[in-house]
N, C-alpha and C positions, 0 to 999 in steps of 0.2 A: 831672184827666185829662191823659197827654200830649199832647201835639201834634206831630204829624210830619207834616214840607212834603219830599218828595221831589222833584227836578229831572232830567230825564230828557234825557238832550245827546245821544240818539240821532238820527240825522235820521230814521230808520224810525218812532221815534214808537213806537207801540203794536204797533207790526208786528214791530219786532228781540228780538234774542236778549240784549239788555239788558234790553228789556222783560219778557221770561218770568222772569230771574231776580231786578229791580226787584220785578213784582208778587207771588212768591212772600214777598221778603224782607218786602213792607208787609204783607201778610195774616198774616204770624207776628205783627206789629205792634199790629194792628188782634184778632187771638185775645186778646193780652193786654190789650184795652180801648183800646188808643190810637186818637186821633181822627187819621186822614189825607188828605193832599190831595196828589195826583201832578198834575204841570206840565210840559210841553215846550219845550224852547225850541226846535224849531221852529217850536211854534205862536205864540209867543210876539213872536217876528220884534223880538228886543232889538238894538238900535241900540250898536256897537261906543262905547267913553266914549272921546269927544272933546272935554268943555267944558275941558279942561286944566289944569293948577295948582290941584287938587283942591278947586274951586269947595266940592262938597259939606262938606267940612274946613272951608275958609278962608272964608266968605262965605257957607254958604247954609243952613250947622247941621242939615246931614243931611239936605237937599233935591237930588235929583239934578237937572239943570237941563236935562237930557235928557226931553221929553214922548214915553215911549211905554207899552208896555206894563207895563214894570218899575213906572208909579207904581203897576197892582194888583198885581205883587208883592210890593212891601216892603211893607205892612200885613198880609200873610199870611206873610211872613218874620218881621215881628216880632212874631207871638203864638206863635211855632213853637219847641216845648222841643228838638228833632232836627232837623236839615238833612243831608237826603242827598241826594250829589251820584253820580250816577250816568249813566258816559259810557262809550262804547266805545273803545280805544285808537286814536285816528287821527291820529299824530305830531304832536303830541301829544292834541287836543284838536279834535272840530268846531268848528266857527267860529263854530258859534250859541252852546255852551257855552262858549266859553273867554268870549264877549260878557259871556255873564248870570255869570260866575265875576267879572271885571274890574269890573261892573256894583255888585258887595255892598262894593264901599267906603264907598259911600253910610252903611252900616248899620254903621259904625268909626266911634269918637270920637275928636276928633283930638288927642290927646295921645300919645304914644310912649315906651315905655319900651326899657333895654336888658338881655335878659334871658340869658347865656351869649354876648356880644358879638353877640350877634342887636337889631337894632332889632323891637318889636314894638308893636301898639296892641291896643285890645279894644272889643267892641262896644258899643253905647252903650244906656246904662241903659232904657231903651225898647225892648229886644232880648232876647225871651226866652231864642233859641238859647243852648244850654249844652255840646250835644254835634253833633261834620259825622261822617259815616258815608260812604266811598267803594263803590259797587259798580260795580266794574270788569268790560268783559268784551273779550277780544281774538280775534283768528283765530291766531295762531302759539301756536307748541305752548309753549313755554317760559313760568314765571309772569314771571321776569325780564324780559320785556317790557312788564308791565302796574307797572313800579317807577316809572314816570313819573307815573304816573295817582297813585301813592301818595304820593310828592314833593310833587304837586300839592293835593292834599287837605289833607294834614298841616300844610304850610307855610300855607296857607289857616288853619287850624285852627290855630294857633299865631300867626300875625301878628295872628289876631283875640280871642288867649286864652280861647278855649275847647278843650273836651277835642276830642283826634282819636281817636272810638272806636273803631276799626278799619275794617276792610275786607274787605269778599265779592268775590272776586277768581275769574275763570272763563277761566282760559286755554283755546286751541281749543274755543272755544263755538259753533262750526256741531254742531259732533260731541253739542251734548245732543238734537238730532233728529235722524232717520232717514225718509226719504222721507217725510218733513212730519209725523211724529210724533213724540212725547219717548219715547226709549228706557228702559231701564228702569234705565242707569245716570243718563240724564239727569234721570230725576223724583227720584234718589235725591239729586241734589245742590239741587234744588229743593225738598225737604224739607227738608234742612240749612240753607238760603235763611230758610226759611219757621220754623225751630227756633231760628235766630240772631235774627230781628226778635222774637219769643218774650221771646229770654231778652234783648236788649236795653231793653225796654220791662220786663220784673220784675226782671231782674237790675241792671240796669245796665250792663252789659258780654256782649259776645260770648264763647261759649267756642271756646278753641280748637279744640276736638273739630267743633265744626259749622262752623268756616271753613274748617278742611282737609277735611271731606267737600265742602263748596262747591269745594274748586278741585283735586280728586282727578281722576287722568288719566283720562279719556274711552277713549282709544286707546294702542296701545304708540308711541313715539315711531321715527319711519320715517329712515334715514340720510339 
């Protein structure tokens, strides 16, 4: 069975318009059998990594030295075949998420390799994860605003050498509701959400055909 750990760096929590397209995407997930578990990190209240000179690396063999919430994290991070990281664009990053993102060093084994003049490492043999998944969502109309969010994942996804499987990307995401209901373009991209987790969990990869209905214009773009 897969295992998929979702991370939700909303501060809305279950309330935002990350969340509607979050739970869409793990219910496609969960259609193809996978076992899930969605996490806040504002619930989570992860304490920004301050022990310095990367204790966990150098002295603690992948003990963060930090006692808070993240110790019941990493045991549910490391039985998890998928990690997705799902945030809403807020230059870059909330401040709870960027925490628990700074936080997964812990879960790197310290040896570094250099791979295209890039330093990288990989997670350490007690680490299921194989594949990080971004689902992005912002307020401005452009998807070229949510490339930060992309950056962020991938370089993640790469320093830790695992695959970066794509990304569900949802520019002007107020616009998938209408006076508090999902319009009928909006469910059409939560479908697409929910047909991508689908085929990630059988296929192994996203098609493109269901990421660009995910981030297909809502609205005509206004001068």
């Amino acid at each position: 069975m897969v295992r998929v750990t979702a991370i939700n760096g909303s501060p809305h929590m279950e309330r935002g318009r990350t969340a509607l397209l979050l739970n869409a995407f793990v219910s496609g997930m969960e259609d193809a059998g996978a076992a899930t578990e969605v996490l806040y990190a504002g619930k989570l209240k992860v304490k920004p990594c301050s022990c310095g000179e990367l204790l966990c690396w150098n002295e603690l063999d992948g003990e963060c030295c930090i006692q808070d919430s993240m110790q019941e994290v990493y045991p549910i991070l490391k039985r998890s075949d998928i990690l997705v990281l799902a945030t809403p664009m807020y230059f870059p990053l909330p401040g709870e998420m960027q925490n628990v993102i700074n936080r997964l060093v812990a879960l790197m084994y310290p040896e570094t390799t250099v791979r295209n003049g890039r330093t990288r490492a990989r997670m350490r043999n007690s680490v299921k994860i194989r594949k990080i998944v971004l689902v992005g969502t912002g307020g401005w109309w452009e998807m070229e605003n949510l490339d930060t969010l992309v950056r962020i994942a991938r370089e993640f996804a790469e320093d830790a050498s695992v695959e970066f499987a794509g990304a569900l990307l949802r520019p002007h995401s107020s616009y998938l509701k209408s006076n508090g209901e999902i319009t009928v373009k909006g469910q059409a991209v939560l479908d697409a959400a929910r047909r991508a987790g689908t085929e990630l969990v059988i296929e192994g990869k996203m098609s493109e055909e269901a990421l660009a209905l995910v981030s297909q214009p809502l609205v005509e773009r206004t001068p």
